[in-house]
N, C-alpha and C positions, 0 to 999 in steps of 0.2 A: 504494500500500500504506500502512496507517497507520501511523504514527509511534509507537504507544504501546506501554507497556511494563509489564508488570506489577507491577513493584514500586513505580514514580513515580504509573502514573497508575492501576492498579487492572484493569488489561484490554490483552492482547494478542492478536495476530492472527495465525494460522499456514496460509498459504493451501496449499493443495493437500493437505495432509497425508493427509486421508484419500482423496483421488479414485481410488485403487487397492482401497480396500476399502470404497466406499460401495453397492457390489451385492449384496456380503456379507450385509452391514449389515442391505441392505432386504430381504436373505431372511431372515435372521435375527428378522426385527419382523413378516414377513407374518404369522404366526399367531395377532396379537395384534387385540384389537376395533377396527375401523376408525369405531367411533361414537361413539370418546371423545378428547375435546380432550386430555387429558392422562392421561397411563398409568402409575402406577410400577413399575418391574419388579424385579422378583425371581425368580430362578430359569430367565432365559433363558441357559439354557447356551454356546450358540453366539456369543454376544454376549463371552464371558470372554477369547479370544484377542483382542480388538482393545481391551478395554476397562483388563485388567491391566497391571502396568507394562512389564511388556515391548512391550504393542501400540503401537497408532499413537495412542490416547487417552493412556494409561498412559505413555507414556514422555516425552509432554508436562508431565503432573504434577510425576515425577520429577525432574525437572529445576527445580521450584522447590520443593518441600518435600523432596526427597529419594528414596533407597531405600527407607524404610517407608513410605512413600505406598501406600495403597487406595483402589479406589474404595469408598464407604459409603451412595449413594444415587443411582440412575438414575431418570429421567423421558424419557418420550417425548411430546413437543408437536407438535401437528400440527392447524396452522390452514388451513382451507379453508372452501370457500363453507356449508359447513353446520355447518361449527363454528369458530365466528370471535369474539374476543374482543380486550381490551384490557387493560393491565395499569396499574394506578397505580403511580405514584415509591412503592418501598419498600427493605427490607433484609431478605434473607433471615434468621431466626433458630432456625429447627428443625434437628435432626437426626432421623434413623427412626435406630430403635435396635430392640434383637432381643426385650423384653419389660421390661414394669414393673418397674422398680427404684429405691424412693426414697432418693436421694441429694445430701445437701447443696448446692445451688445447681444444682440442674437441676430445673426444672420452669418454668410450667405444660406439664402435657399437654394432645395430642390425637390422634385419631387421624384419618388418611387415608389411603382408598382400602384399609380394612381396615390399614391397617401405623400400628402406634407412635412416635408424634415426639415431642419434648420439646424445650423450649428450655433448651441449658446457657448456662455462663457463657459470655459474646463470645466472651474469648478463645481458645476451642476452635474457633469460627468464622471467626476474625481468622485464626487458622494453615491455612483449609481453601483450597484454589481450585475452580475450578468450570469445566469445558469443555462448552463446547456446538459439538457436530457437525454441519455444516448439510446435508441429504442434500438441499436446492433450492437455489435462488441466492434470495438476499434483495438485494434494490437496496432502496432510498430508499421503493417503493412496497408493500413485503410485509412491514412490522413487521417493521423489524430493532431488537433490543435497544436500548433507547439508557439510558448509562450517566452518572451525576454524575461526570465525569473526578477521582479522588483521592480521592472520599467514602471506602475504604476504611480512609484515614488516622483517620477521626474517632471510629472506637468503636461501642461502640452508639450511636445518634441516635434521640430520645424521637422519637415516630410526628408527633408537632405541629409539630417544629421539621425534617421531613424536606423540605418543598416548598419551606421560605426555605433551605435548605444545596442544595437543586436550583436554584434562582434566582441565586445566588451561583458556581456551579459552571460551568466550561464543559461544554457538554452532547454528546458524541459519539454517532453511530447508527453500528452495529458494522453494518457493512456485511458480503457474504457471496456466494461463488461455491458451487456444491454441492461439496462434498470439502476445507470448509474447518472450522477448528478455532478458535471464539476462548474464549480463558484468561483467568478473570476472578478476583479476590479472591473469597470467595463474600461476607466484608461489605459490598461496593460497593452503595451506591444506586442503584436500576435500575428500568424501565417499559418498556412497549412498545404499541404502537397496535394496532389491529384490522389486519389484511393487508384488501387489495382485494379484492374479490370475483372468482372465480372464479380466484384464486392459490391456487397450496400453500404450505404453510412447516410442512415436521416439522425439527424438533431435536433430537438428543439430546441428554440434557444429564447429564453424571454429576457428581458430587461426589467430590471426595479426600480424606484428610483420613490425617497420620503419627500421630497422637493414640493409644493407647489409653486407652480408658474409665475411670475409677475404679469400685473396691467394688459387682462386679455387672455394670455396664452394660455391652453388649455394641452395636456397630455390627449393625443387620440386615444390612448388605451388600447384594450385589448375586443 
């Protein structure tokens, strides 16, 4: 099991957590397109019981930002033989939010997958964490996350100087059994490889965040 922690090093590991409700889960996501690498949701209701703070995501949150932890953005990843991809060393900086609203120190925008994102200041980011649900097993050979161990410490990092603070960094791959949970900072430095061919690897991956919005802005939610 690994050693890390989220506070020291930006990323932790919670095995099994979901393995009683990863059937759930995949009933809950069947109705969704099977021909997109990556999905944002909104408005999957059935998904609310495991995801809120009371579930088995949710209560993981809670536990480092708090009671008023929500989730504020889900993604579903699901790399397989016909949609397989790789991911560069970067930092997460968007939030989806519920509609246009210009507000001192938040922007640029943009939109995906029809929903409104914006990047605020860091530190709305700095306070968020980030769980991703493994509903497959990720070994060594199926693009498992691999993270700058502590990069969360450092702030925002200009996009230039992000590969020499990964070089510098010890480098961990979030290894993964299906019904496991790992909890990351959402500002950690992160990338991931293409999976092998003729592997699955779906994710779910929600974002939390205790924050409410200034003057207007509103989390889209889940």
């Amino acid at each position: 099991m690994s050693s890390l922690t989220l506070d020291r090093d930006g990323a932790q590991h919670f095995p099994a957590v979901l393995a009683a409700c990863v059937d759930d889960i995949l009933i809950a996501l069947a109705e969704l397109p099977q021909d997109r690498a990556g999905i944002r949701l909104n408005g999957v209701g059935p998904l609310e019981k495991h995801i809120g703070i009371s579930g088995c995501f949710g209560s993981i949150a809670r536990q480092f930002i708090g009671d008023r932890a929500k989730p504020v953005r889900a993604i579903l990843f699901d790399k397989s033989e016909g949609q397989n991809w790789s991911l560069g060393w970067h930092q997460d900086r968007t939030i989806c939010v519920g509609e246009h609203c210009e507000v001192e120190g938040f922007g640029p925008w943009s939109t995906k997958a029809g929903m409104l994102h914006v990047e605020p200041p860091f530190d709305v980011i700095k306070r968020m964490v980030t769980l991703r649900g493994h509903l497959d097993p990720v070994p060594e050979t199926n693009a498992p996350l691999l993270i700058a161990v502590g990069s969360h410490r450092l702030g925002r990092v200009p996009t230039t100087e992000v590969e020499e603070i990964v070089r510098a960094s010890s480098v961990e791959a979030c290894l993964a059994e299906a019904g496991d949970v790992w909890a990351y900072r959402t500002s950690i430095i992160h990338a991931s490889k293409a999976a092998e061919v003729g592997r699955g690897r779906r994710v779910l991956q929600v974002d939390y965040s205790a924050d409410d919005l200034p003057d207007g802005l509103t989390w889209a939610g889940i």
